[in-house]
C-alpha positions in Angstrom: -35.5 138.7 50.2 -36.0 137.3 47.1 -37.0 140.3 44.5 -38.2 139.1 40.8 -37.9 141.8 38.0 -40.9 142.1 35.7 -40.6 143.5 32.1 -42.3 144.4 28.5 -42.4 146.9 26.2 -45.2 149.9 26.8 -48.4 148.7 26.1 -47.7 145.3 26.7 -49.8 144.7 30.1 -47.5 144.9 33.0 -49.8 146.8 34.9 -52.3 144.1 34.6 -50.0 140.8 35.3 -49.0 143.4 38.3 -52.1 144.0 39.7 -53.1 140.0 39.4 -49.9 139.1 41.5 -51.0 141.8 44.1 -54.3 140.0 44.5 -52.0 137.0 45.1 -50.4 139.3 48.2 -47.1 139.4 46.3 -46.1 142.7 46.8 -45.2 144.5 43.9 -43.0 147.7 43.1 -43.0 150.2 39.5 -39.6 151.6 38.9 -42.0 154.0 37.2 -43.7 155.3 40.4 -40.6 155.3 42.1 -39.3 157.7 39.1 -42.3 160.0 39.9 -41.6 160.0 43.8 -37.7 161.2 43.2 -39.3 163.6 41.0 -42.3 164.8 43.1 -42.4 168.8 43.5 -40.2 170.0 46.3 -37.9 167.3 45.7 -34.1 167.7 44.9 -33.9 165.7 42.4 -37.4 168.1 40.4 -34.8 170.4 41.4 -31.8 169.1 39.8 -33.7 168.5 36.6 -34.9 172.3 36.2 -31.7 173.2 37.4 -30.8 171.2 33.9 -33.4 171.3 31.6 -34.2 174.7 32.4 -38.3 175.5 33.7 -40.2 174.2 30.4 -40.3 170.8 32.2 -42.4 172.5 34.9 -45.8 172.3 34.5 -48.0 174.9 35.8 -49.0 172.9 39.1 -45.7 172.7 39.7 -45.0 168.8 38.7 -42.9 167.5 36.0 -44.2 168.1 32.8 -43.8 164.7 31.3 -44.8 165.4 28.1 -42.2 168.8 27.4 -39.1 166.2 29.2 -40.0 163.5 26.7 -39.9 165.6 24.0 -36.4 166.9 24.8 -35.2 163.7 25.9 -36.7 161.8 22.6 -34.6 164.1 20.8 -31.3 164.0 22.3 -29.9 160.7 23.7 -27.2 163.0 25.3 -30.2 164.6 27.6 -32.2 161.3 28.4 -28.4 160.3 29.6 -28.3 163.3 31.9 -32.2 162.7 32.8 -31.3 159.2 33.3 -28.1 160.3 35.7 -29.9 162.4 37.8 -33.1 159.8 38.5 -31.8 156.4 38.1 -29.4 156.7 40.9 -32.3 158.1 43.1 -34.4 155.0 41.8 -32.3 152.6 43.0 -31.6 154.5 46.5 -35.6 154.3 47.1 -35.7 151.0 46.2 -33.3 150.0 48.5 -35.7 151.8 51.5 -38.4 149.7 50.3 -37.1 146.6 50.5 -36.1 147.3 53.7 -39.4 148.0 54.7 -41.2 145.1 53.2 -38.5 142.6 54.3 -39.1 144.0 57.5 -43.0 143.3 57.2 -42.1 140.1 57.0 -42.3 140.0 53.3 -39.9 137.1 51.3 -40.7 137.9 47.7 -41.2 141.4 45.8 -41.8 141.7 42.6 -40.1 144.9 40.9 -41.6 146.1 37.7 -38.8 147.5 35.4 -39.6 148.4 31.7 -36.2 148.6 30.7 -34.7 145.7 33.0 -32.6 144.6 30.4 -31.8 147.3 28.4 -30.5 148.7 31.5 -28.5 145.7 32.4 -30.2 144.9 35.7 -31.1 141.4 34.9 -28.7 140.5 36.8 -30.1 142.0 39.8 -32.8 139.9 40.1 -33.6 136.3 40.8 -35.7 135.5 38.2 -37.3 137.7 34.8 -41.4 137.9 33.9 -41.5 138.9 30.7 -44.9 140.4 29.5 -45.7 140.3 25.9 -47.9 141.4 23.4 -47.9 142.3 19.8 -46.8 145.7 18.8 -50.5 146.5 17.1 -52.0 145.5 20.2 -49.3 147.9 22.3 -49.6 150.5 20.4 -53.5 150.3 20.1 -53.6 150.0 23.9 -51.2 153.0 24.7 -53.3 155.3 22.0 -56.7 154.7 23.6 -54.9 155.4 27.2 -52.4 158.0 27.1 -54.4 159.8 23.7 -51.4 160.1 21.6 -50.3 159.4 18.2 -49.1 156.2 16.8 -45.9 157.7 16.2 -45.1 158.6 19.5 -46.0 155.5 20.7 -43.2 153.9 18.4 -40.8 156.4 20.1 
């Protein structure tokens, strides 16, 4: 199976290049969502991360509090390193299930949607990079209006 990676900075319209190719029937997957499912309450690896971070990153319905971990982890490059140790490896495991399971679908081609593809150094990973740009105003303009938070935190 041939699997594409898909990039861009936040804000730079991903999701919408993403949801064009699934009209296509490409079949797309976000190593975002994937980061929420190895998260997901009940999950070991919500589990490991409280048993790290300590229950501030618990929201009351029992999910991740995204906001409280990106704080922390915004902060401190040694905790996003120990965030990043306890999800990417998951990420990657899941992945691998999927694949299976679309190559087994009969599926040839998956597009996987990484935002940090190459700062992670997975760009060799992948047959081919779609890079998805747009100009930092326009990013940071878009991520304000959806996400309703400051400039500034944007830029972080």
């Amino acid at each position: 199976m041939e699997v594409y990676g898909l990039t861009g900075g936040i804000g730079s319209g991903k999701s919408a290049v993403c949801d064009l190719l699934e009209e296509y029937g490409i079949p797309v997957v976000s190593a975002d969502e994937l980061a929420r499912v190895v998260v997901a309450p009940g999950t070991e690896g919500l589990g490991e991360v409280i048993d790290t971070f300590g229950e501030e990153v618990l929201g009351a319905d029992g999910e991740l509090d995204r906001q409280a971990m990106a704080r922390i982890i915004f902060a401190d490059p040694e905790a996003r390193a120990r965030l990043e140790a306890i999800i990417h490896p998951r990420v990657r495991e899941r992945f691998a299930d999927v694949l299976r399971v679309l190559e087994s679908a009969g599926n040839s081609l998956v597009i996987y949607e990484i935002p940090l593809l190459f700062e992670k150094g997975l760009e060799s990973t992948v047959a081919a990079v779609i890079v998805v740009a747009a100009t930092e105003a326009v990013r940071v303009d878009r991520v304000v209006a959806r996400s309703k938070i400051s400039p500034e935190e944007v830029r972080q």
